[in-house]
C-alpha positions as CSV (number, residue, x, y, z in Angstrom):
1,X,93.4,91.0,118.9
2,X,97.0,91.0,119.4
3,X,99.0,93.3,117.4
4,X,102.7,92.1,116.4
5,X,105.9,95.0,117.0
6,X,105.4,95.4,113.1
7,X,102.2,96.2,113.1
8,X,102.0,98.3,116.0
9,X,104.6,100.5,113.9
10,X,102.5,100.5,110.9
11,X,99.5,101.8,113.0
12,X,101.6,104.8,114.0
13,X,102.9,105.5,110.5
14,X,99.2,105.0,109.4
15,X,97.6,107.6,111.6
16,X,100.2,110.4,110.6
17,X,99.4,109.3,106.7
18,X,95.5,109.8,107.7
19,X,96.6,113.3,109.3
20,X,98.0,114.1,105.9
21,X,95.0,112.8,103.9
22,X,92.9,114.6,106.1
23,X,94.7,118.2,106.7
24,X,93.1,121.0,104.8
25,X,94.2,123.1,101.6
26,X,97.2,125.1,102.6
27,X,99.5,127.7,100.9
28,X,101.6,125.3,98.9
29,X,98.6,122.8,97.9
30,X,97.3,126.1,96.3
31,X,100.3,127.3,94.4
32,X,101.2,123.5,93.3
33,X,97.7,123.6,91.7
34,X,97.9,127.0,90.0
35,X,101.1,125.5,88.5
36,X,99.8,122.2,87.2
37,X,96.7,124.7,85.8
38,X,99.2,126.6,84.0
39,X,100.8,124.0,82.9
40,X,97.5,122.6,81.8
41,X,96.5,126.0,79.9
42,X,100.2,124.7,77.4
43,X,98.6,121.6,76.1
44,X,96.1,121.7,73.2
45,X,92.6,120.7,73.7
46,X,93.2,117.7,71.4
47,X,95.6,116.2,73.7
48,X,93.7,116.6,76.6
49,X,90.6,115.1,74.9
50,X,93.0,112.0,74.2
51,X,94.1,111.8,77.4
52,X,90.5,112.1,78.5
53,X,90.2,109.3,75.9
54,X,92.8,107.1,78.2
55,X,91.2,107.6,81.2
56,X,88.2,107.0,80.3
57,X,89.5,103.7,78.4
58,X,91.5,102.5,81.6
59,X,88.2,103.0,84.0
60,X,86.5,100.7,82.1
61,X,89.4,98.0,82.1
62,X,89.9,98.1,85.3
63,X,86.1,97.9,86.4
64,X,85.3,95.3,83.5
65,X,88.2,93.8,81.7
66,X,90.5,91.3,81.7
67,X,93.2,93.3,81.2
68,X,95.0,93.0,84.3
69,X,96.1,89.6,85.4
70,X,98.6,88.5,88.3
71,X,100.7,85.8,89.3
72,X,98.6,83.4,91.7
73,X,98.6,85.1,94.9
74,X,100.6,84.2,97.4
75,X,99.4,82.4,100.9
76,X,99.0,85.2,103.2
77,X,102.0,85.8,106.0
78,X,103.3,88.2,108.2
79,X,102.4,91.9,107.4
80,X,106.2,92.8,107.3
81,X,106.8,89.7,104.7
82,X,104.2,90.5,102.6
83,X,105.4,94.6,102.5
84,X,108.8,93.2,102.3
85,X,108.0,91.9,99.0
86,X,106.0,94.6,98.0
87,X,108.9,96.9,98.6
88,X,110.5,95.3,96.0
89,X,107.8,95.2,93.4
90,X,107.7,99.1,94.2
91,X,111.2,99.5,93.4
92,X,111.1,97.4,90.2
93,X,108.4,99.5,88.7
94,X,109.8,103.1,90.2
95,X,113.2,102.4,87.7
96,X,111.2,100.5,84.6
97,X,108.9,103.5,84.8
98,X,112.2,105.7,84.8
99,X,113.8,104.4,81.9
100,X,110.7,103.7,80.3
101,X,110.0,107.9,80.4
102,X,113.3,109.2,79.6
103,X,113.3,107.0,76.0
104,X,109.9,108.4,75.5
105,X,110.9,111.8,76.6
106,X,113.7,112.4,74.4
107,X,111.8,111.2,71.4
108,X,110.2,114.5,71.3
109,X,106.3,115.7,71.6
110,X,104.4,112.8,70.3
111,X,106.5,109.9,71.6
112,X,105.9,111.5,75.0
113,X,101.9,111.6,74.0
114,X,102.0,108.1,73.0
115,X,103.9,107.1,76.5
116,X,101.1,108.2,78.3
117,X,98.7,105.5,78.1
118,X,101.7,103.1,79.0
119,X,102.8,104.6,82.0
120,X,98.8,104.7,83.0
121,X,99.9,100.9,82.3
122,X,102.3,100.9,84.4
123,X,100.6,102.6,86.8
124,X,97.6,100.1,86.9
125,X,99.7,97.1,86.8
126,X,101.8,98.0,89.9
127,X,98.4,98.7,91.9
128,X,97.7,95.1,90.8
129,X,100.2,93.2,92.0
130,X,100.6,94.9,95.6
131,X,96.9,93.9,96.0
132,X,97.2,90.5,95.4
133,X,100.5,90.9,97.3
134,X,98.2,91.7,100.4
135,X,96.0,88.8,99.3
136,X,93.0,90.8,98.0
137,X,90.9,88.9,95.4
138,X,91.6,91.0,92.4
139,X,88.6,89.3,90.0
140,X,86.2,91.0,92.2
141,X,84.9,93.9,90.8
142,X,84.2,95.7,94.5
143,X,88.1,95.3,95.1
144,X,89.1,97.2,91.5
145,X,87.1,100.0,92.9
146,X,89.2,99.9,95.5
147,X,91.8,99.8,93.2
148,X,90.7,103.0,91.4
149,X,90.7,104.9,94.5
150,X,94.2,104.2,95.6
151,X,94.6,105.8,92.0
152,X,92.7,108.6,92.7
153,X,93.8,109.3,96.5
154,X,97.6,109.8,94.9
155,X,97.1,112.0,92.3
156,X,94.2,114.3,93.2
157,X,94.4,117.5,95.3
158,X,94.7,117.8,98.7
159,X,90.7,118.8,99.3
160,X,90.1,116.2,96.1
161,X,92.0,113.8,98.4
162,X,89.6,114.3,101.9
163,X,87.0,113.3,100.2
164,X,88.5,109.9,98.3
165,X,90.0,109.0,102.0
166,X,86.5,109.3,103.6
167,X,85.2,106.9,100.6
168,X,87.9,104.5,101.3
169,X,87.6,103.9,105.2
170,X,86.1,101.0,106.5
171,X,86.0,99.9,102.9
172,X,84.5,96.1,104.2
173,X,81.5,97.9,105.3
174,X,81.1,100.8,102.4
175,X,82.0,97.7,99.7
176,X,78.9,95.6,101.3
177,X,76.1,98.1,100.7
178,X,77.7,97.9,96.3
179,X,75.4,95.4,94.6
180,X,77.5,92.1,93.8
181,X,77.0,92.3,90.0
182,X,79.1,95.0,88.2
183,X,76.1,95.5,85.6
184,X,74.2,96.7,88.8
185,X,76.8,99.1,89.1
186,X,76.8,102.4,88.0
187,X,80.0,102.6,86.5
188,X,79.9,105.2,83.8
189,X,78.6,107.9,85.8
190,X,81.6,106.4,88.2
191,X,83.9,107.0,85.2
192,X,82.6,110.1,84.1
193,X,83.2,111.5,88.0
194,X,86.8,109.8,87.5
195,X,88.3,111.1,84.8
196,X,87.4,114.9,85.9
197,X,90.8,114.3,87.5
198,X,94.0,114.3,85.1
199,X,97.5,112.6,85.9
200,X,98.9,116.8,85.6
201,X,102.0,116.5,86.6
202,X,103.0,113.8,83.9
203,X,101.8,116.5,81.3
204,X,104.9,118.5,81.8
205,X,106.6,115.5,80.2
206,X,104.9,116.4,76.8
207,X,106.6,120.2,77.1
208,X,109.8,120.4,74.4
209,X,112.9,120.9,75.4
210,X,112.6,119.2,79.0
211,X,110.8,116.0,77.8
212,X,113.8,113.7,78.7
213,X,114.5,114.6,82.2
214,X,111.0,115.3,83.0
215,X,110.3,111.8,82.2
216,X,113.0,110.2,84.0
217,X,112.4,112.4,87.3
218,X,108.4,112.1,87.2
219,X,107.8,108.8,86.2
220,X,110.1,107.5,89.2
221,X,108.0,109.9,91.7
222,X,104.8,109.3,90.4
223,X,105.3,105.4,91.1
224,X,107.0,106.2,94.2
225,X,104.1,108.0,95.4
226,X,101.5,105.5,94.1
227,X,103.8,102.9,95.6
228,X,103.2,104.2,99.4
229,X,99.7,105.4,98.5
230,X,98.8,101.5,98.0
231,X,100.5,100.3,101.1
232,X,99.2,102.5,103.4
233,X,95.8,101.7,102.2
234,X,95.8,98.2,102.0
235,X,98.0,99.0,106.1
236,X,94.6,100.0,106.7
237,X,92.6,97.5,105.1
238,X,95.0,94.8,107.1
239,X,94.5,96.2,110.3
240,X,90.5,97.1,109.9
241,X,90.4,92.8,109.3
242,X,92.5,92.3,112.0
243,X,90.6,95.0,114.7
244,X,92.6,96.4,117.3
245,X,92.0,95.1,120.5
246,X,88.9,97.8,121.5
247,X,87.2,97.0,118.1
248,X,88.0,100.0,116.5
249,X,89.2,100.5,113.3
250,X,92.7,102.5,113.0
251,X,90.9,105.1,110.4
252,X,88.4,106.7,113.5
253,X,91.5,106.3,116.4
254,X,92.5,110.3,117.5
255,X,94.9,112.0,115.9
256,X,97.4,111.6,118.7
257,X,101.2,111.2,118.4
């Protein structure tokens, strides 16, 4: 099937972003986790079993609640129109998410705690609205695992990462072989594989002294980040519906540039 100028763009952009989501472990990936772990060994066990706790708590809304509602979605367009508008929806989170984490950061150690289950919020209701912004049915249970990936894919590590990509490709096909009810689904021991990951980064935050600016500065990345995450998956998700003209999906095309 045809591709438009737009799309032919995005399937260049998308086979350097599966390049990255693919490359192995290196030297900085390594050091970047030994500091998060150190980081990690600051924080008291009970705040790590509370922020278990949210994890946990947000798995479990996402899968089975009701939690997280849209707008109606919009009739599907262009590809450009519709990231056009989720550019924007990017943006508007990236600075609420800023402000939002310097007020909480400079209210010291617990204010900062109690911010974390917001901005996982935040987080959550962004990845919402870009996919019903790329007119994905959002009340299907299949699509918040999908949902819960993104999630994952931006904030695990880099060998983490290889594996969540692999999960998500040719999602259409993977999604199928899911049973259709989500009691059929096995989502605890989902959750319980989930939540092994934690948001480390946003823990600095809860460090004295640098709460403020640490809030400001990783809030807006972390969105930022989660922001591109989701487009570049739901790029992929467009253009696997679509086909390119062989019939093959962009996630098995060569690595060629």
């Amino acid at each position: 099937m045809h591709l438009t100028t737009y799309e032919e763009k995005v399937t260049q952009d998308l086979l350097k972003w599966r390049r990255k989501m693919q490359k192995q472990p290196n030297l900085a990936d390594r050091t970047s986790k030994a500091v998060q772990d150190k980081i990690n060994d600051i924080i008291p066990d009970k705040i790590h079993e509370a922020i278990t706790a949210t994890i946990k708590q947000m798995t479990r809304a996402v899968l089975t609640g009701a939690e997280f509602t849209t707008s109606s979605q919009p009739m599907v367009t262009s590809l450009e129109e519709i990231e056009t508008a989720v550019q924007r929806r990017i943006d508007f989170y990236k600075k609420a998410g800023a402000a939002e984490g310097g007020i909480t950061g400079a209210g010291g150690f617990w204010l900062a705690l109690a911010e974390f289950p917001i901005l996982i919020g935040i987080k959550m209701k962004l990845l919402f609205e870009i996919a019903a912004l790329y007119g994905r049915p959002i009340n299907d249970y299949k699509e918040r695992l999908f949902i819960l990936h993104i999630f994952q894919l931006a904030f695990s590590s880099q060998k983490q990462r290889q594996r969540v990509y692999d999960q998500m490709t040719d999602w259409n096909v993977k999604s199928s072989t899911l049973p259709d009810d989500i009691h059929q689904f096995d989502w605890k021991s989902f959750q319980q594989e989930y939540r092994d990951y934690i948001d480390l980064a946003k823990m600095a935050q809860l460090i004295p002294g640098i709460g403020a600016a640490v809030g400001v500065i990783v809030n807006y990345r972390l969105l930022d980040k989660l922001g591109k995450t989701a487009m570049n998956a739901y790029r992929m998700r467009w253009l696997e519906d679509k086909a390119l003209p062989d019939g093959r999906s962009p996630a098995t095309l060569p690595l060629t540039f």
